[in-house]
N, C-alpha and C positions, 0 to 999 in steps of 0.2 A: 576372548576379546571383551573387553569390558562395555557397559552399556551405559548411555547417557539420559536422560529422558528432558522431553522439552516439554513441557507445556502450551497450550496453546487453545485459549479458552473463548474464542472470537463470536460474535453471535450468530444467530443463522444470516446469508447470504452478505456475507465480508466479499468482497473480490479481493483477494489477492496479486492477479497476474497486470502487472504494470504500474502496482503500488510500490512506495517505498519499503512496508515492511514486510510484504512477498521478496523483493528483492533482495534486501538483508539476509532473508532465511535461505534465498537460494543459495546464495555468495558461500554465508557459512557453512548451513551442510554439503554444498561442493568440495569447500578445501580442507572439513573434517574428514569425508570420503577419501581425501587425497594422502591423508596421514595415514590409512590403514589400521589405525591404533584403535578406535572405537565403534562401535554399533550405535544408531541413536534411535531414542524408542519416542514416535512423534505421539502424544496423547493428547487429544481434539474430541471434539463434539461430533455428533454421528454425521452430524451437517458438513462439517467442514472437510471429515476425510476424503470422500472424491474429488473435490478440488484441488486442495494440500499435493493427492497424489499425480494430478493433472499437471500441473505447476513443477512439480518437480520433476515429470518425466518429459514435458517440454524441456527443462532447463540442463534434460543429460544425468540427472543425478540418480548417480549406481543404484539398482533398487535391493542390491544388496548391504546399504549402507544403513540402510533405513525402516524402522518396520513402525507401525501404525497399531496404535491402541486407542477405542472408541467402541462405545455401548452400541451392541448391532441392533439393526436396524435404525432408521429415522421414528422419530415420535409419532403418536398416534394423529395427530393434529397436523401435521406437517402430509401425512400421508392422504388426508383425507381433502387440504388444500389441492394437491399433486391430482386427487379423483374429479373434484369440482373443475379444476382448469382442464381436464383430457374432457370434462361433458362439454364444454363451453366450445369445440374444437367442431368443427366440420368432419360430420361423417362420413366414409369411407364407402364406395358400391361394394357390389356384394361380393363380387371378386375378390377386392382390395379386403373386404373382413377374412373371407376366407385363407388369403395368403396370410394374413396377419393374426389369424385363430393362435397360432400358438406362444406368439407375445402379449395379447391382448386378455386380462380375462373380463368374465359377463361380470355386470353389476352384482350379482348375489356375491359372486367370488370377492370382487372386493370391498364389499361392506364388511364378509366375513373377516377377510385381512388385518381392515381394520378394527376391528371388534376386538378379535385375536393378539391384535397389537397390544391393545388397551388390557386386554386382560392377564398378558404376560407382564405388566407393569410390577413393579416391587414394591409401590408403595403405593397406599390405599388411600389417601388423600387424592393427591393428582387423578387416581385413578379411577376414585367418584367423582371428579370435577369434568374429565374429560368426557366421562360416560355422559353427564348431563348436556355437556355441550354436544358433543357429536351424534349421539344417536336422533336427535330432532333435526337437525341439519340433512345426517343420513337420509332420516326417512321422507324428509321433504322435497329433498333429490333425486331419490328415486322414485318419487309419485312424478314431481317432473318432470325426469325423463321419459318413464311410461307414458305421460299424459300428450307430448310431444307427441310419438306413433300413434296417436289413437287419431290426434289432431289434424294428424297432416291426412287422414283416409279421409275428413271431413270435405277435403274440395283445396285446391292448390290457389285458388283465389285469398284464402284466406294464411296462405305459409308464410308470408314476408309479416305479416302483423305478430303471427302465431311465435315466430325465429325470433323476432327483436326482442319480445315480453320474455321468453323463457330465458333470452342471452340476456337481461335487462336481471330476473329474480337469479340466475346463477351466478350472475359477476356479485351481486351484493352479496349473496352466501359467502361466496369464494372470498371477497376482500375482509368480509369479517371474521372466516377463518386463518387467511390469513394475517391479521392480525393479533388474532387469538392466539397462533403457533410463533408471534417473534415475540410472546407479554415474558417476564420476569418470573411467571409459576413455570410454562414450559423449559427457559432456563434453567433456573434452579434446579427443576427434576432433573434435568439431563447430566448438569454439573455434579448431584449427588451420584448419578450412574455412573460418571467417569473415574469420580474419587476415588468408588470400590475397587474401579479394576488397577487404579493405582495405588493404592494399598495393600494391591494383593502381588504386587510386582516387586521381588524382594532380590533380583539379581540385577536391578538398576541401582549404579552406586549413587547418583546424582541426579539432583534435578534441576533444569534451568528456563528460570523463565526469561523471553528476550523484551521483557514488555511488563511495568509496574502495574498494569489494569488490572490483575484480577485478584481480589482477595482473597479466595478460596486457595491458591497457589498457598497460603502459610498455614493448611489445613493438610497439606503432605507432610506424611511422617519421613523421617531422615534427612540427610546433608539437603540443604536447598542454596542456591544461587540464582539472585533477580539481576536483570539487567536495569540500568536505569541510566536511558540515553540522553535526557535533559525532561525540561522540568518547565516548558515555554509557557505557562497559563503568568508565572511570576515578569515573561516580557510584554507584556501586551494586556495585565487584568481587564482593564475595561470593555474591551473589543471580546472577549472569553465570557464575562459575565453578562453580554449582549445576546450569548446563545442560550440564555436561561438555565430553571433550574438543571433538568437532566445532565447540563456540562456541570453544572456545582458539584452534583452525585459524585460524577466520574472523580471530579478532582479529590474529595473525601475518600475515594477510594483507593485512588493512587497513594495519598497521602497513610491510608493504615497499611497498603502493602509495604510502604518502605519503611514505617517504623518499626514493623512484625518482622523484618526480615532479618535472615542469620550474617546472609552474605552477599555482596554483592561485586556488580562488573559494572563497570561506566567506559565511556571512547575519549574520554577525555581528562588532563587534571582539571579544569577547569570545572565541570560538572564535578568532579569528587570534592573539591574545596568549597567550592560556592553553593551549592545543593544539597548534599549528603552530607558534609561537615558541619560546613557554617550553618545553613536552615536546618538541618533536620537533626543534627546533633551524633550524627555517625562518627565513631573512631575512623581515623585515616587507617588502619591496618584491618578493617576490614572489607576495603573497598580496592579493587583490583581494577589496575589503569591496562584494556586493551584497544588499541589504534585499532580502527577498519583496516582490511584490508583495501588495495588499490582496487577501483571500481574500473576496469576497462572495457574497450564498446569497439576497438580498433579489427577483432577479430569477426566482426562480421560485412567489415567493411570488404573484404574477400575479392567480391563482384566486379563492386565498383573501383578498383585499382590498378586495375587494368583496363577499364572500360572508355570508352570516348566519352566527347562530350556532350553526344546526343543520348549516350543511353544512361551516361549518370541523369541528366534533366530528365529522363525519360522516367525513370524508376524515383528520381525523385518526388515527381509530379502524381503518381500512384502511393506516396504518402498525403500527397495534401490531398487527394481527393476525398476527403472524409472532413475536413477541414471547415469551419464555420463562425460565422459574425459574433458578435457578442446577443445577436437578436437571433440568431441558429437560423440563420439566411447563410446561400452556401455562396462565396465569392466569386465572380464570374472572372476574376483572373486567374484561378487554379489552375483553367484549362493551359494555359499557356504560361505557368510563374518564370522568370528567369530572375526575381528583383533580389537584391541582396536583403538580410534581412538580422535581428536580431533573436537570439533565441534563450528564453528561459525556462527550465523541467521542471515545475511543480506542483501541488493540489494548491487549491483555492484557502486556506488557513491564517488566519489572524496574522501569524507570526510569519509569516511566507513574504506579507511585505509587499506584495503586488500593487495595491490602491498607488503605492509612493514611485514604484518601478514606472507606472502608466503616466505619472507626472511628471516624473524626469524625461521619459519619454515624448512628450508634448511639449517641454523646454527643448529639447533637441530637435525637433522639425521646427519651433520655431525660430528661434535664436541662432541654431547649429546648423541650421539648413540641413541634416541628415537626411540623407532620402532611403535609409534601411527602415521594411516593416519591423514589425513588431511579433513575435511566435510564440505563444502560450499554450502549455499543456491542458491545465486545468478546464474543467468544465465550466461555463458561463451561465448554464444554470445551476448550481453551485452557490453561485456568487452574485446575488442582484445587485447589489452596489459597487463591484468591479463594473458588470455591465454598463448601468448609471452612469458612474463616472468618463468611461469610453465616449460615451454616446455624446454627456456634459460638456468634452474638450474636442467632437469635431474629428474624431480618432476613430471612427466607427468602421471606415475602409482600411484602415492603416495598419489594426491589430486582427489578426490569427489564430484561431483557438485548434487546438491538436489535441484529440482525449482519447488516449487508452492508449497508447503506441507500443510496442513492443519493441521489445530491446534494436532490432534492427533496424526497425523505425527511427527510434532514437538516434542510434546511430548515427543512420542516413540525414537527420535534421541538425546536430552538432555537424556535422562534416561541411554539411553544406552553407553551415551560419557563416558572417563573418564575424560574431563574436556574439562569445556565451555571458552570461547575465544572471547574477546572483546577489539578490537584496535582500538575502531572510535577515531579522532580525536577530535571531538563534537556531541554534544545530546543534547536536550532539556531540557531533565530529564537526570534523573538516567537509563542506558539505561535498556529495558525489559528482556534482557539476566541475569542481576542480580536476580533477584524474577522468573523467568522463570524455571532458571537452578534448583536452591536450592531448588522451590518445588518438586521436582521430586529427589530431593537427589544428585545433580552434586554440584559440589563444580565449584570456576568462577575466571577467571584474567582477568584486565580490568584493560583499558587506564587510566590513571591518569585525571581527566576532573577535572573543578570546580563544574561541577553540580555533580560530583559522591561524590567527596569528604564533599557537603554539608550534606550527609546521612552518608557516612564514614568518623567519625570524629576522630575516635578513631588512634594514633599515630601506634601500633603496625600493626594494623587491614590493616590500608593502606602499611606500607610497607612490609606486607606479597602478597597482591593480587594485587595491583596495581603497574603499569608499566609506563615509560615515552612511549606514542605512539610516538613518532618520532624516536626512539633509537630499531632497532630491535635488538641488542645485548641485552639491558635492557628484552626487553620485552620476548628474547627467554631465558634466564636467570631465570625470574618466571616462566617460562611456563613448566621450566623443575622441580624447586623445585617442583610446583603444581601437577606434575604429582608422583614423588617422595616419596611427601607427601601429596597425595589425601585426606585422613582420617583426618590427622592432620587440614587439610584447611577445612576442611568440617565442621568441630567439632568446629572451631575461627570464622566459619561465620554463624552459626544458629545462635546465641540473634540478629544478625543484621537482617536476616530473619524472626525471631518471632515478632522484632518491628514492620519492615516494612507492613509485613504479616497483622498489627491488622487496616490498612488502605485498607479498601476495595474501589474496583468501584464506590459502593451504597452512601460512606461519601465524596468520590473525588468528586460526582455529585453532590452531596447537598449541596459544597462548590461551585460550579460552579453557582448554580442555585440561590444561596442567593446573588452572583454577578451578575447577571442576573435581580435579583428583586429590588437590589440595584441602578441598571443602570436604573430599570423605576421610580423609585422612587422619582430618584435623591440626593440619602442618599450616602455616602461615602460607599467606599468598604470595605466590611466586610474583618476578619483574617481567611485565610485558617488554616483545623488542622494546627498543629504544627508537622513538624515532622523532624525537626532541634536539637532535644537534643542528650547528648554525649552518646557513650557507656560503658559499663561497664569495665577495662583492663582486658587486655588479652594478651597474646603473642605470637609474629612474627616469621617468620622464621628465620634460623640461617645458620651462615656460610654464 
């Protein structure tokens, strides 16, 4: 069985599970799993691989499909982080040590650990740097902690003073450890450890990164393939150049992985013409067009399909309980929601468009008389000026913030919308809100992009659902027909979901993967499906 490797070079503590490009990678290695045809060799940072593997055995993914390359153990600095938060913790009676003696070890054991850690390093820079760092921290930790026992035999009048000072010197160690263990030297050392073991891996024919971030990816010897799903800092400069330098870095960075690279995969022509070609001066033959697969969300709706209408509201209302203001005040009508509502899935991002979605929205309670709230993913602290804004237009009761949801979650909030909401300015693809919504029976309005309109090509079809995203009069204009005429849009956008629909995860991978085969090969890149052809007519809204 031949092997794939993917890169994946994230920094310490990414969350992956309920991000979009955790979900990407589950999608994929799902329907690669489902061709039977390859092995993929996941190679990550020592950080990242128990979540990686978390993440994919929530998501079902065969763990025979998949095996995991990462320099073992965590860094010496990461671990001594991990020692400083367990001192910081409420101790245990004696009982509780005793049951717990054989998970737990004593302080000496893990200074050793750590020490040990450091000393199996490979390289003698990092490896003087950390020794200087950590063994003073070490040893002042553990005067502390000692000094704690001595302190409390003093007299218990004096414990609550004694706990706060000690929690007071160990939270400051601990934050400046752990800031010490996310800087760019422990990085880099770790990245040089991963390299070896990927250079020593000579029965991986391929290698693919899903993500132009890391420049280190064009320091792998043999066939390489990067993904490159768009290129948003070019829609939105100003708002991008508003997050300082560190986002400049990043862009410099992205920028040398795609000029260093051999080969590449884009979700789009649009991205291959406008990005890759036209800016960055890429041959079209070396850039292989594969469609996402269909993103569906209908299969956990399971429960509720059979369910009344006390126990969908029921289970429903056990999503918003988590739910909160833009000021993280929790809303006192969760307990009882029954109100119709609109809903939109995204992180808080320049390009995401939200500021303009919130204003269209406040044209439509005023002007439109809508009386649907408003449902956001993103986190509102995140985002001080989505907040701001909220707050500016009198909207403060009216919007919803939902953060972290899980696929079922999700589910359960497209099902229950009366209509999904999509204002990015740019996507990759086609964005996942489109096939998201409509399996579960929402009907969708979305920003006018070139990559949507490659799949909606039909003349009517777009000027029923799609909207200019810069224009929140346009966009709250459809949002109101949509609501309106929920049925009618539902009913003009299934044959576009039935097409879409017949593109699964399992064919998008198999088109990935015969680029992949093609890159060791040295054979020109093969044609993804097709899924560029027109629709059937139909017609648009009116008036």
């Amino acid at each position: 069985m031949k092997k794939i490797g993917i890169y994946l070079g994230y920094p310490p503590r990414t969350t992956f599970s309920g991000e979009g490009l955790g979900r990407v990678l589950v999608a994929f290695l799902q329907g690669g799993s489902e061709t039977g045809r390859v092995r993929f060799v996941i190679a990550c940072p020592s950080w990242s691989r128990d979540p990686l593997a978390q993440l994919l055995h929530e998501a079902g993914v065969a763990s025979s499909a998949v095996e995991f390359l990462a320099p073992p153990g965590l860094p010496a600095l990461f671990r001594l982080a991990n020692w400083l938060h367990h001192l910081q913790q409420p101790r245990p009676d004696r009982n509780t040590r005793r049951e717990k003696s054989h998970k737990d070890s004593s302080n000496v054991t893990i200074g050793r650990t750590v020490i040990g850690t450091m000393l199996s390093s490979r390289s003698l820079v990092p490896l003087a740097v950390l020794l200087l760092l950590a063994l003073p921290l070490l040893g002042v930790s553990l005067l502390i902690r000692r000094s704690v026992s001595q302190l409390k035999r003093l007299g218990r009048r004096f414990s609550a003073t004694q706990t706060a000072f000690i929690q007071f010197l160990l939270g400051r160690c601990g934050r400046a450890v752990e800031r010490l263990s996310a800087s760019s030297l422990v990085y880099d050392a770790e990245i040089r450890r991963l390299l070896k073991l990927i250079q020593a891996r000579s029965d991986v024919i391929c290698w693919y990164s899903p993500t132009p971030f890391w420049p280190e990816f064009n320091e792998i010897h043999g066939p390489r393939v990067v993904c490159v799903p768009d290129f948003v800092v070019s829609v939105c400069p100003v708002a991008f150049a508003q997050l300082g330098e560190p986002f400049q870095k990043i862009i410099t960075k992205i920028e040398r992985v795609i000029l260093q690279a051999d080969h590449y995969i884009t979700y789009s022509r649009h991205i291959r013409d406008e990005v890759l070609v036209k800016r960055f001066g890429i041959a079209s033959d070396r850039v292989a067009v594969v469609p996402h697969g269909t993103n569906r969300l209908d299969h956990h709706l399971s429960v509720l399909a059979n369910a009344n209408d006390t126990t969908r509201s029921r289970l429903f209302q056990q999503v918003l309980r988590h739910g909160c203001h833009c000021d993280g005040s929790r809303p006192p009508l969760v307990a009882n929601w029954s109100e119709p509502f609109l809903f939109y899935a995204s992180q808080a991002r320049p390009h995401k468009n939200i500021l303009t979605l919130v204003r269209a929205y406040h044209l439509l309670r005023q002007e439109h008389r809508v009386q649907q709230r408003l449902i956001l993913t993103c986190s509102p602290a995140a985002a001080p000026p989505l907040a701001e804004l909220i707050v500016s237009l009198g909207l403060r009761d009216d919007v919803l913030f939902l953060v972290r949801l899980t696929d079922a979650q999700l589910a359960t909030c497209y099902w229950q919308a009366d209509l999904a909401v999509n204002p990015s300015l740019s996507e990759g693809a086609c964005p996942f809100t489109l096939t998201e919504a409509l399996s579960v029976g929402t009907p969708v309005v979305m920003g006018r992009l070139a990559v949507t309109e490659e799949l909606i090509v039909e003349p009517h079809l777009r000027e029923t659902m799609l909207f200019d995203p810069y224009d929140w009069r346009d966009m709250a204009q459809v949002i109101a027909w949509g609501i309106a005429n929920r049925v009618e849009l539902l009913a003009l956008q299934q044959p576009l979901y039935d097409r879409l629909s017949r593109r699964s995860w399992q064919v998008a991978s198999e088109d990935s993967i015969r680029v992949f085969e093609a890159a060791a090969s040295g054979s020109p890149h093969p044609t993804a499906t097709d899924l560029f052809n027109s629709l059937p007519a139909q017609t648009g809204r009116s008036g």
